[in-house]
Phi, psi and omega in degrees: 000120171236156186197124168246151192238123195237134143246127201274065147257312181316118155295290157333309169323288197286351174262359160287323194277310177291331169327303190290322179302328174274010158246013149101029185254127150298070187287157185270142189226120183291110185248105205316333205282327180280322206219075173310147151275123186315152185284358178265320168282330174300299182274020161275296187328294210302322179308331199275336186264336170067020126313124158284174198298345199267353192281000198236355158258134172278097213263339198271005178297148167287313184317315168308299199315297204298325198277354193080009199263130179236165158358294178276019202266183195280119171000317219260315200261012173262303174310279230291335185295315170298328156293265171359333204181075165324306162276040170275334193311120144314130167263163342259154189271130150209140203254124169212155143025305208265354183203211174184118149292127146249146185286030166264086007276157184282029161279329202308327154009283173319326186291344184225021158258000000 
């Protein structure tokens, strides 16, 4: 099982997903902004990535700005914002057996494909 949470605006996104693919993996691709991820699988990604939770935010977003939430905000109001407000999540995520990935840069990937 491979699985990306994609958005095809993302340039990364879209050069994490031809990564995968050119490793001959047919990945299933989540596309977040449409299909949010529940606050219960996010704080599964981030346990699984071994990343804090703040590593899965887009702190430059306004929306983070308006909510008040940054980097240093607490791990736990760092989930429920990103549930709530899908294009707070950093892209693109991707989930296989062996991990959880971000794809910043998207070679970073690899490690867990």
């Amino acid at each position: 099982m491979t699985r990306i949470y994609h958005n095809p605006r993302c340039s990364k996104s879209r050069e994490t997903l031809k990564l995968i693919e050119e490793q001959g993996i047919t990945p299933e691709v989540v596309f977040y902004l449409e299909t949010p991820v529940s606050r219960g699988k996010l704080a599964e990604l981030v346990a699984r990535s071994g990343l804090p939770a703040s590593a899965f935010l887009r702190a430059k977003e306004a929306e983070a700005k308006e909510l008040g939430i940054s980097a240093k905000s607490d791990p736990e109001a760092i989930l429920d914002a990103i549930a709530a407000h899908p294009r707070l999540m950093e892209r693109p995520v991707v989930e296989t057996e062996k991990g959880v990935a971000l794809g910043r840069p998207p070679e970073a990937v690899k490690a867990v494909l």
